[in-house]
C-alpha positions in Angstrom: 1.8 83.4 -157.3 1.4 79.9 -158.0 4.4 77.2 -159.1 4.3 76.5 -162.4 4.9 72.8 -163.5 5.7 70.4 -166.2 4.9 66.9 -166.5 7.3 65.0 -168.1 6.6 61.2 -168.1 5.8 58.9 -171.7 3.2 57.2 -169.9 -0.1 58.4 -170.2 -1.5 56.5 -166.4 1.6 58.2 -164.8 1.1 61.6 -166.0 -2.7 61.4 -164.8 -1.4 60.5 -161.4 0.5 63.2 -161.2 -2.0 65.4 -162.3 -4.6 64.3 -160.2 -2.0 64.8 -157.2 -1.1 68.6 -158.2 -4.8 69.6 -158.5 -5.3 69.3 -154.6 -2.5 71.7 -154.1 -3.6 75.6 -155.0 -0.2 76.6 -155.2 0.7 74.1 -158.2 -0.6 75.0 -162.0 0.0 72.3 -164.3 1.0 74.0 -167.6 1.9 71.2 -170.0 2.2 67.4 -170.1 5.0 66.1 -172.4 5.7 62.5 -173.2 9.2 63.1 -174.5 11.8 65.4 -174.0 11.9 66.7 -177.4 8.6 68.0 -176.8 9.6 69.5 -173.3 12.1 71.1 -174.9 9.5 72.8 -177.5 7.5 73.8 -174.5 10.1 75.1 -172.2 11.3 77.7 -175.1 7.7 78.9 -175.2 6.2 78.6 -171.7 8.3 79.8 -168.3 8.1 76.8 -165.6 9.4 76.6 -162.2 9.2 72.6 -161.6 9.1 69.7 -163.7 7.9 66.4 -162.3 10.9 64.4 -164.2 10.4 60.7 -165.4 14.1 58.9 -165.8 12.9 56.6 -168.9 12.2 58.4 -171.9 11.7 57.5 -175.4 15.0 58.8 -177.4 17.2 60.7 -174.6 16.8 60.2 -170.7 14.8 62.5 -168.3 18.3 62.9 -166.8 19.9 64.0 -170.3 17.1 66.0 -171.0 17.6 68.5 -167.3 21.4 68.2 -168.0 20.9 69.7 -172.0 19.0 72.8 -170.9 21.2 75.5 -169.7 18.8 77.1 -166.7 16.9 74.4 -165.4 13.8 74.4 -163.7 13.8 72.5 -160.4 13.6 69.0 -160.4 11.5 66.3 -159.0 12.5 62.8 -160.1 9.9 60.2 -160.8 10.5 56.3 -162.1 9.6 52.9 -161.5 13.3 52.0 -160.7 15.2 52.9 -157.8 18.6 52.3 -158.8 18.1 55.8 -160.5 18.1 57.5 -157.5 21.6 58.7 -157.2 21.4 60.1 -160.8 18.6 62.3 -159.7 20.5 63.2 -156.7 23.1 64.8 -159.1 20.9 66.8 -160.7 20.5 68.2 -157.4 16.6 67.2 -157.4 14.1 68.1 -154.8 13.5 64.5 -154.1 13.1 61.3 -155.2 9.4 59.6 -155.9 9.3 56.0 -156.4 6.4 54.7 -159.1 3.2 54.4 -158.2 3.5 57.6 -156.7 1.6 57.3 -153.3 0.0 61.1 -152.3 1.9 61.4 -149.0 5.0 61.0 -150.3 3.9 63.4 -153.3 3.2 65.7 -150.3 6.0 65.9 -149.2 8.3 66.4 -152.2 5.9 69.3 -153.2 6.3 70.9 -149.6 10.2 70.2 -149.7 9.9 72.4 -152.7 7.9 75.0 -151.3 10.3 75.5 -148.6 13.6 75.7 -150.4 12.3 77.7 -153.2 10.2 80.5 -150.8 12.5 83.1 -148.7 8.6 83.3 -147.1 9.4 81.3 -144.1 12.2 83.6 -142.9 10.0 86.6 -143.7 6.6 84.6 -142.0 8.5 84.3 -138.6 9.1 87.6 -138.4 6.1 88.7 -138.8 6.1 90.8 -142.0 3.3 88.8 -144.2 -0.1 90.4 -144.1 -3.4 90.4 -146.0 -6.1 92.9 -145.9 -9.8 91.2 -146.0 -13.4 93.5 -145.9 -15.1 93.6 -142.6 -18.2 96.2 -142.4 -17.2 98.4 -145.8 -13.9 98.9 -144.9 -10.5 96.6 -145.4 -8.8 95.2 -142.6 -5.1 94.3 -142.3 -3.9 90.9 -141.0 -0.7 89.6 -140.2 -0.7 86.0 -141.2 1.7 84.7 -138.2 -1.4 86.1 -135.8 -3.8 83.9 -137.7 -4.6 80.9 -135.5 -7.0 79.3 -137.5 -10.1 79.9 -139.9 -13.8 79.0 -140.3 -16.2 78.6 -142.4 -19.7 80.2 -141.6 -21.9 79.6 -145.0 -20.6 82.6 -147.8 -18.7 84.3 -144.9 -15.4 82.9 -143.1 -14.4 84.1 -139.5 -10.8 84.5 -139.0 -9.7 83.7 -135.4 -6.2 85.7 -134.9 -4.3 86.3 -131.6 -6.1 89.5 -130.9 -9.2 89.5 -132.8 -11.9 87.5 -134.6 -12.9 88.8 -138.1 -15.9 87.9 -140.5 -15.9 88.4 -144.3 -17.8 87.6 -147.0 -15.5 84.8 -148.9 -15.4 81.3 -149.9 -13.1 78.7 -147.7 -10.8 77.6 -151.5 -10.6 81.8 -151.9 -9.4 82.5 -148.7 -6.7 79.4 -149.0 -5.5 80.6 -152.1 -4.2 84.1 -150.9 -2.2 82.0 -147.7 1.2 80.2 -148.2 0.3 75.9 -148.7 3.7 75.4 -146.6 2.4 76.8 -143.3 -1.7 76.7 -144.1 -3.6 73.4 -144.2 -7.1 72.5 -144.9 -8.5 70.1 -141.8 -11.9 70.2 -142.3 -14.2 71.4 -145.5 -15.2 74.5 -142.7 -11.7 74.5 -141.0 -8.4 76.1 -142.3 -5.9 75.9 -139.8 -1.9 77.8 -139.4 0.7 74.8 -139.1 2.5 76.9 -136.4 0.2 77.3 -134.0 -0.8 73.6 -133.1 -0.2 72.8 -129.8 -1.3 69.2 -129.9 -3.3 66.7 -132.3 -4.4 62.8 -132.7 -6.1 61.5 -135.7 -9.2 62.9 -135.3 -8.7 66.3 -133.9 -6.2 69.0 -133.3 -5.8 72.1 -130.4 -4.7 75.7 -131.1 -4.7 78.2 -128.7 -7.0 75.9 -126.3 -9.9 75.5 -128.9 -9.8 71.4 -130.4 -11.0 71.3 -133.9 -12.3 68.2 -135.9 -10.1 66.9 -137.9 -12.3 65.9 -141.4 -12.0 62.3 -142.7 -10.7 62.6 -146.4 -8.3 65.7 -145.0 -6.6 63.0 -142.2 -3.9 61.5 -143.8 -2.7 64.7 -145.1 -2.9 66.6 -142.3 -0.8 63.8 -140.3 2.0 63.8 -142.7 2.1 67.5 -142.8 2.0 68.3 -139.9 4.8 65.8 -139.1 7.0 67.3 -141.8 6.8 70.7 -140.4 7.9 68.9 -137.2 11.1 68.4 -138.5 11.4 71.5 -140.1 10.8 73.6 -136.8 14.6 74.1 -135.8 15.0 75.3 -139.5 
């Protein structure tokens, strides 16, 4: 199911940032862009949401007086062009903090942050409970997602290598990475999908799981570097 968000920022560049950041995730749907908080407000009676990207500096009330007026609020990630807001966003106990311009690594981040405080998926992922079933030769196969090592793309067909088999079925690299969970799948390559886990080793061009190295693609690098260095420090989690 995918995280539904609100843009809340009065300026029109900043909100387009933003936007342009959440499209590259397939677990974010951007339902509504607001450039005050009396139109958030309209929204949010109308439309469920599970995450508002916050601006501090509103026209009429503040981004913080806005989350602090509704009485269940949506979690929070805090965006402005001044830092000194930061410990106001803190106590609004926000996801995190993104300083203006927002840079797409740090956006990353904050996004992933989310996904792991707001999912009960990683306990449930580790032991070993998450499964798919994909169509191999007429018939549907069931596939734990922790025995997933990584996936590739052959044309119209992808080949999933797991721990004790390889299987082929006819679907599209963006399908298959919609039905897997953003915080422990990453796209390295347009024909490589890859389980966060499972890496042994990488550099900046390439990456090893379970002995095979895999190419790293160049408009994929940078966000497979700082993702896979987040999960680092989430590993003892």
């Amino acid at each position: 199911m995918k995280t539904k968000c609100l843009i809340l920022d009065d300026e029109p560049l900043a909100r387009d940032l933003i936007f342009r950041h959440a499209q590259k995730f397939d677990s974010l749907e951007i339902v509504a862009q607001c450039a005050s908080a009396e139109e958030a407000a309209e929204l949010l009676r109308e439309v469920p949401v599970d995450l508002i990207f916050l601006d501090v500096e509103l026209p009429q009330a503040s981004g913080i007086e806005f989350i602090k007026s509704l009485h269940h609020p949506p979690k929070v990630i805090v965006t402005t062009a001044h830092s000194e807001y930061a410990m106001e966003g803190f106590e609004l106990d926000a996801v995190d903090y993104l300083l203006k311009p927002v840079r797409f690594n740090r956006f990353m981040r904050a996004v992933n942050k989310f996904l792991q405080l707001n999912s009960s998926f990683q306990a449930d992922f580790k032991a070993g409970r998450p499964f798919i079933f994909v169509r191999e030769n007429k018939r549907e196969v069931k596939i734990q997602l922790c025995d997933i090592f990584y996936i590739e793309g052959l044309g119209e067909y992808i080949q999933i290598h797991t721990k004790k088999k390889k299987v082929i079925t006819k679907m599209g690299m963006n399908q298959m990475a919609a039905k897997l969970p953003p915080q422990f799948f990453l796209r390295i390559h347009k024909s490589y999908l890859i389980c966060a886990m499972h890496v042994d080793a990488y550099t900046s061009n390439s990456l090893e799981i379970a002995g095979v190295e895999l190419p790293i693609g160049r408009r994929y690098k940078s966000g497979v570097i700082e993702m896979l260095n987040y999960a680092g420090s989430l590993s003892g989690v």
